[in-house]
C-alpha positions in Angstrom: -10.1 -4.7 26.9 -9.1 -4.3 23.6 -11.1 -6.6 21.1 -10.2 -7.4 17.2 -12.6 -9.3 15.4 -10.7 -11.1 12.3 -12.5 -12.1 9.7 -10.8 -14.9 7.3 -12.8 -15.4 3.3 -9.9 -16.7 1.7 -10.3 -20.7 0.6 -6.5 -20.7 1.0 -5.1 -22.0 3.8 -1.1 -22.5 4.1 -0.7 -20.2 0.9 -3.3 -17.9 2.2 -1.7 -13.9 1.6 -4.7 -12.7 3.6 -4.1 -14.8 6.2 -0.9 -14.2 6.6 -0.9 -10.6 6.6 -4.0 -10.8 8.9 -1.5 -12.5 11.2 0.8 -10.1 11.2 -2.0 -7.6 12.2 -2.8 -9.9 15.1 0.7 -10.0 16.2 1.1 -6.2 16.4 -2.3 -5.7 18.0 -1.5 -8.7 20.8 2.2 -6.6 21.4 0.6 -3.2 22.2 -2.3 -4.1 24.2 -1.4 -6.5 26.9 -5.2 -7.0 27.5 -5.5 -7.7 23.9 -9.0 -10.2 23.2 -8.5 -11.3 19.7 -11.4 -13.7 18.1 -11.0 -15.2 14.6 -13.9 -16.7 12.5 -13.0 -18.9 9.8 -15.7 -18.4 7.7 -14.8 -21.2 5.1 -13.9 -23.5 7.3 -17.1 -22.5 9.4 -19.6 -21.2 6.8 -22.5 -19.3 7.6 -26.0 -19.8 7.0 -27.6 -18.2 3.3 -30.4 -16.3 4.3 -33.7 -18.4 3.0 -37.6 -17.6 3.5 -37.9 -18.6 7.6 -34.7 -16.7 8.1 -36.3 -13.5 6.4 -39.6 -14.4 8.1 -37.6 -14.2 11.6 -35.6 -11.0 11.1 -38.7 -9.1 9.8 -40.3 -10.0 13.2 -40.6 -8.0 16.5 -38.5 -9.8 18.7 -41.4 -10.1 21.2 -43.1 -11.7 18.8 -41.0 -14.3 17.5 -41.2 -17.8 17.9 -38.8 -20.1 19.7 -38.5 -21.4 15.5 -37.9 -17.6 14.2 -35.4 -17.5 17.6 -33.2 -20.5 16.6 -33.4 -19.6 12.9 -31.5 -16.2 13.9 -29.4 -17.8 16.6 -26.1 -17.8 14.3 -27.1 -13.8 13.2 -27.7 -12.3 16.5 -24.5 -14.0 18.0 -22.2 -12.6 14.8 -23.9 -9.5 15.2 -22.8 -9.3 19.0 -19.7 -9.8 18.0 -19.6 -7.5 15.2 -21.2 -4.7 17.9 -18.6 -5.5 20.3 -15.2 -5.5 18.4 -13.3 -2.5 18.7 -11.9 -3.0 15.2 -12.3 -5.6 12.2 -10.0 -6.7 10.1 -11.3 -8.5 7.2 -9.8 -10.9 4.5 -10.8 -10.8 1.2 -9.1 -12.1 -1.9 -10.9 -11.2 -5.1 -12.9 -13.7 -6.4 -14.1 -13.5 -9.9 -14.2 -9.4 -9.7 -16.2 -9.8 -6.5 -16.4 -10.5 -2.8 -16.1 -14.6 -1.6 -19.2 -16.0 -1.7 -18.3 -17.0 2.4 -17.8 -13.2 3.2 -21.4 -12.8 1.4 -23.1 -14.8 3.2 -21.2 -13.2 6.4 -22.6 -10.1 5.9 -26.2 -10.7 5.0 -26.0 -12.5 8.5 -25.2 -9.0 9.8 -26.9 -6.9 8.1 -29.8 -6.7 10.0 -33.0 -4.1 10.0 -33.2 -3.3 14.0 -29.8 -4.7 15.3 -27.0 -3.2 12.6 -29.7 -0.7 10.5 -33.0 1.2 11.3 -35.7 1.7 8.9 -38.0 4.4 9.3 -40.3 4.4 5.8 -41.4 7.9 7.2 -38.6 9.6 7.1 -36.9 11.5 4.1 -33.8 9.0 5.2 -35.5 5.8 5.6 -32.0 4.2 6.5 -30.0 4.9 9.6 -26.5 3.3 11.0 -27.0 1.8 14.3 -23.0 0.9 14.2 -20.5 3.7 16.4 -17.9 3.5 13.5 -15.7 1.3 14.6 -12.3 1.3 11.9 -12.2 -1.8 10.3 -9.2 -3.2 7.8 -9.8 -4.8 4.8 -6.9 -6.8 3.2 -7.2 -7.4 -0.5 -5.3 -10.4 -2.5 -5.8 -10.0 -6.7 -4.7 -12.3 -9.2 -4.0 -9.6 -10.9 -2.6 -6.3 -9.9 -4.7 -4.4 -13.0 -8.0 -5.2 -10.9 -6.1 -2.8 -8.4 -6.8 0.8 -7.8 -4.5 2.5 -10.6 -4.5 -0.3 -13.1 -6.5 -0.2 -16.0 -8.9 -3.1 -15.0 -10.0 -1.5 -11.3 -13.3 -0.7 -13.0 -14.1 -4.5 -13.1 -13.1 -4.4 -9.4 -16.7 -5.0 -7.6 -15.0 -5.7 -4.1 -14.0 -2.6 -2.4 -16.9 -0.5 -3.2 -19.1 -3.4 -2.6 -17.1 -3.4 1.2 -17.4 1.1 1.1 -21.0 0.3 0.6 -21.8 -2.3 3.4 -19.9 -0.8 5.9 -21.2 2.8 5.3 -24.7 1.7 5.6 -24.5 -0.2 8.9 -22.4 2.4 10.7 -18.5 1.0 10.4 -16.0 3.4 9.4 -14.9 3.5 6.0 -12.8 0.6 5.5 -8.3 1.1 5.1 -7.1 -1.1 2.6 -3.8 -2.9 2.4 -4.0 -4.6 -1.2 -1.2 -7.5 -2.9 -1.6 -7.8 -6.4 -0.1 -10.2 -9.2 -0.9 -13.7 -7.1 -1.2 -15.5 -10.4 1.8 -14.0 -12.1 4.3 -15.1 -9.2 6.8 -12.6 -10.6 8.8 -9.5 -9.3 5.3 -8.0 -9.3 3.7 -10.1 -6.9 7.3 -10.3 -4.7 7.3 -6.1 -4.4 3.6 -6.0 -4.0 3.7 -8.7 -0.7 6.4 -6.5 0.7 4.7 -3.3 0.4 1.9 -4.4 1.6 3.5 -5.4 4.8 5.3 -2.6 5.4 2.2 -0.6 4.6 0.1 -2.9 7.2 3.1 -2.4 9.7 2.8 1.3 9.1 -1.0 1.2 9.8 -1.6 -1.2 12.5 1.2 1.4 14.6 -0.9 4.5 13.6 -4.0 2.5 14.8 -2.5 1.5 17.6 -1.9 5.0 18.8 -5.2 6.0 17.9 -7.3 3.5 20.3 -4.7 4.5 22.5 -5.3 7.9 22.2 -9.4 7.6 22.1 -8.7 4.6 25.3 -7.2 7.4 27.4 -9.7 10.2 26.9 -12.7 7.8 27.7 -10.8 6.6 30.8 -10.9 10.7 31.8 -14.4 10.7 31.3 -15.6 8.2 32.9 -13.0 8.7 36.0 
């Protein structure tokens, strides 16, 4: 089995870019592996919970010693974080919002983000923090307004999204994110016309070399175990 886990932030819909190259990373991913198990969350249309006190209360708590309230309080966590643990690679939708990250995707990852399940803490040791995540290659794909807020243009330093993304992922044990960025959404020019095509050609380019690799990495667990 072969299992993508695609993430959606964008409050666009039919004029979604993230979506829509997100779909074209499905597409790929269902024509190489005939096995393919592809599940999409929505997380706009489906938000998730903000962490509050009782939630904080729960996920602080032994699991042996939580209550059947701590238990349904971290029911939406533990099932996102299964899903998270079990995807064998993540694409991720993220338009920038106001220099940032989606409030949606936010509140995704503080789901996740969990001391025991995605993290281990250890006040003990000289590195308190440990990944609990096997690396798994995730695929970020960035829409801007404006293409300055891009790596390159003279406005990336207001750009709070990808290392905000670098960050997360590196401290619960996913890879380090590959980015396929659009840039100029607001302009509607040239700009933004090149940028989308790039962009899919680049994403073309790097769902194939992907591909390969879990191919590759598929086979050589197959020798082991057989």
């Amino acid at each position: 089995m072969h299992n993508l886990l695609i993430l959606h932030s964008s409050g666009r819909v039919n004029r979604s870019i993230t979506r829509q190259l997100a779909s074209q990373f499905r597409q790929q991913w269902q024509d190489a592996f005939a096995d393919a198990h592809i599940l999409e969350r929505d997380l706009v249309a489906s938000p998730c919970s903000l962490v509050d006190e009782p939630w904080i209360a729960a996920a602080f708590t032994p699991d042996s010693e939580q209550t059947a309230f701590m238990r349904q309080r971290l029911e939406q966590s533990n099932t996102l974080v299964k899903e998270l643990m079990a995807a064998d690679h993540v694409v991720i939708g993220a338009p920038l919002y106001n220099f940032g990250m989606p409030a949606a995707l936010k509140a995704y990852f503080d789901q996740i983000v969990r001391v025991g399940k995605t993290f281990a803490f250890d006040p003990a040791q000289p590195e308190p923090y440990t990944p609990l995540l096997g690396q798994t290659p995730v695929t970020v794909i960035i829409s801007a307004g404006d293409g300055a807020l891009l790596p390159g243009g003279p406005l990336y330093h207001l750009n709070s999204l990808e290392p905000h993304l670098k960050t997360l992922a590196g401290f619960i044990g996913l890879a380090e994110p590959d980015f396929v960025r659009v840039g100029y959404d607001e302009y509607q020019d040239d700009r933004h016309l090149d940028s989308k095509e790039r962009a899919a050609k680049a994403l073309s380019d790097h769902v194939r070399t992907v591909v390969a690799r879990r191919r590759s990495q598929a086979g050589m667990l197959e020798k082991v175990v057989g």
